[in-house]
C-alpha positions in Angstrom: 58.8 81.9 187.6 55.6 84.3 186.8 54.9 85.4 183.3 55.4 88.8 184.8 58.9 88.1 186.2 59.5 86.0 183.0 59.3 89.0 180.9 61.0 91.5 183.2 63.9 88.8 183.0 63.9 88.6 179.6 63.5 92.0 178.7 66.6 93.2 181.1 68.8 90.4 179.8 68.3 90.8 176.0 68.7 94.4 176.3 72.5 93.9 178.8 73.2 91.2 175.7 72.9 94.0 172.7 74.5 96.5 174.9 77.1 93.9 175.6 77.7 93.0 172.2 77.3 96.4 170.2 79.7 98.1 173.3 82.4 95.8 174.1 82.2 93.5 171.3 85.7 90.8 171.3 87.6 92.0 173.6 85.5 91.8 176.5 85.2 87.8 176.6 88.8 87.4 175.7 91.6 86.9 178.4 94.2 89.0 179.1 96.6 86.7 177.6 95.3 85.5 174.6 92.8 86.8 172.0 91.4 84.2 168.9 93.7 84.9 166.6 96.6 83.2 169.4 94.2 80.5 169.5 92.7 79.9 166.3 93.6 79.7 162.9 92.6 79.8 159.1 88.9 78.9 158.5 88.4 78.6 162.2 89.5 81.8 162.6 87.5 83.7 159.8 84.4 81.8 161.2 85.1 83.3 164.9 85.1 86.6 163.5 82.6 86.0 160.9 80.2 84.6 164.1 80.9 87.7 165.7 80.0 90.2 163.1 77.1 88.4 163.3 76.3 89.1 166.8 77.0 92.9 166.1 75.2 92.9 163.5 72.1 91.1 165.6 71.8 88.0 162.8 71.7 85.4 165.6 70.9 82.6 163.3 74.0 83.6 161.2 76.2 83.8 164.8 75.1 80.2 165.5 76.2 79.2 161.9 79.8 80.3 162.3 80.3 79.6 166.0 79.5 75.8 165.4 82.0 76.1 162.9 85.2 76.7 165.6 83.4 74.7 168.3 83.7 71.7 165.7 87.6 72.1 165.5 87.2 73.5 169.2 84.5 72.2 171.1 86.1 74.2 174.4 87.0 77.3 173.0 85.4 79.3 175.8 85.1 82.2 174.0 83.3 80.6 171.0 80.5 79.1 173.2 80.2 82.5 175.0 79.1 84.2 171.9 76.9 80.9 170.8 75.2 81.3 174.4 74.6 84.6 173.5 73.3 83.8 170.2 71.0 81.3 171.7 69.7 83.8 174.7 68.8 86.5 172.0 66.4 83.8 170.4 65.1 82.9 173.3 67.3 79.2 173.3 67.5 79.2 177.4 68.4 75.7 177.4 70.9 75.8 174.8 72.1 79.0 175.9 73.0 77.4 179.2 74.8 74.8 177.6 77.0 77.1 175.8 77.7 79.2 178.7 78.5 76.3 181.0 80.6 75.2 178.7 83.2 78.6 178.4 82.6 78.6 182.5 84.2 75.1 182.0 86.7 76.0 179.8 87.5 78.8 181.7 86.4 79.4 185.7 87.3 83.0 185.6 85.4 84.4 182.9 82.8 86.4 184.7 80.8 87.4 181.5 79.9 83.8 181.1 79.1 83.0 184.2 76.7 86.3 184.8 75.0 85.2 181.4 74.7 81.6 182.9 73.2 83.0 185.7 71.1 84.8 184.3 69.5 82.2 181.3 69.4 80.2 185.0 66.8 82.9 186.2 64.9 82.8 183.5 64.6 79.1 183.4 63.4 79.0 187.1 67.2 77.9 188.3 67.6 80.1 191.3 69.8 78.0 193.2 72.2 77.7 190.2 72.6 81.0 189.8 72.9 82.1 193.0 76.0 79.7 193.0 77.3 81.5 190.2 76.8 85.1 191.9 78.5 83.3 194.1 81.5 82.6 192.6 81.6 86.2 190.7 81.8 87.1 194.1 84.5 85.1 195.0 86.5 86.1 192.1 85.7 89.5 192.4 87.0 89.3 196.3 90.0 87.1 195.1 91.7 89.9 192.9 94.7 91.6 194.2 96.7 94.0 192.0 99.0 91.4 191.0 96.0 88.9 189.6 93.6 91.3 188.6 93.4 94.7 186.1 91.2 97.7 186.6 88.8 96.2 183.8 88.2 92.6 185.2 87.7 94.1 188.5 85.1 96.5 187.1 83.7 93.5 184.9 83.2 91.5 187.8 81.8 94.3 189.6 79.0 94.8 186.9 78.5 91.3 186.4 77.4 91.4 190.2 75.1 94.0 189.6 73.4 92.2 187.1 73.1 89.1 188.6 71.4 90.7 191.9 69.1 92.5 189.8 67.7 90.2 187.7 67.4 87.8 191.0 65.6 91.2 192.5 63.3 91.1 189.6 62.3 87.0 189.6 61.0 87.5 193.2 
């Protein structure tokens, strides 16, 4: 990838990941099922929220901190390594922010937001084919969702997370 398109990438994806953070905050990573607290527990759980008041409050170093706290009790927790990706992206971390977000796609094959931020650290690493393959399987969730499998708000997450895949593959070219 050029320095130009480097920069473009980088500058539209750290300013989707404060917008994501400071705007949607917990809730938008979780599932409809279960939230941390269902999941977690005691120190593990005070560190997932501690890691995430880090985020908001744009002390990255401080999000890593606490997020390797849960993913040593819960190395899957696939909202835990969502937020570490994000940590990593903001400090410019592409290969360990890949990691992380590989990981909560692993953990969990629907959750969009990690898998537009995967494709998106995948841009900025010169990964095209990758994340085209994870466009690609937004796409397939987003065209899998019938009323009875899918809310208003995933189908409108997965709808943005489209958007923001094709653009920042728009702007690497």
């Amino acid at each position: 990838m050029t320095g130009k398109n480097q920069r473009l990438g980088r500058l539209f994806g750290l300013a989707t990941l404060a917008f994501s953070v400071a705007a949607t905050g917990v809730a938008h990573a979780q599932s409809e099922s279960e939230g941390p607290g269902e999941t977690l527990s005691g120190e593990v759980a005070r560190a997932y929220e501690a890691g995430v008041e880090a985020l908001r409050t744009r002390n990255f170093e401080g999000a890593i901190e606490q997020f390797d706290k849960v993913l040593d009790d819960e190395k899957d927790h696939p909202e835990a390594n969502y937020f570490m990706g994000m940590a990593y992206a903001y400090l410019s971390d592409d290969k360990r922010a890949e990691r992380h977000f590989g990981r909560a796609v692993k953990a969990r094959e629907s959750f969009v937001e990690a898998r537009e931020w995967l494709a998106v650290v995948q841009v900025r690493r010169g990964d095209r084919k990758d994340a085209e393959d994870q466009l690609a399987a937004i796409r397939a969730l987003r065209a899998s969702c019938t009323a009875d499998t899918c809310d208003d708000a995933y189908e409108a997450r997965a709808t943005r997370a489209i958007e923001k895949v094709t653009a920042t593959l728009d702007a690497a070219n």
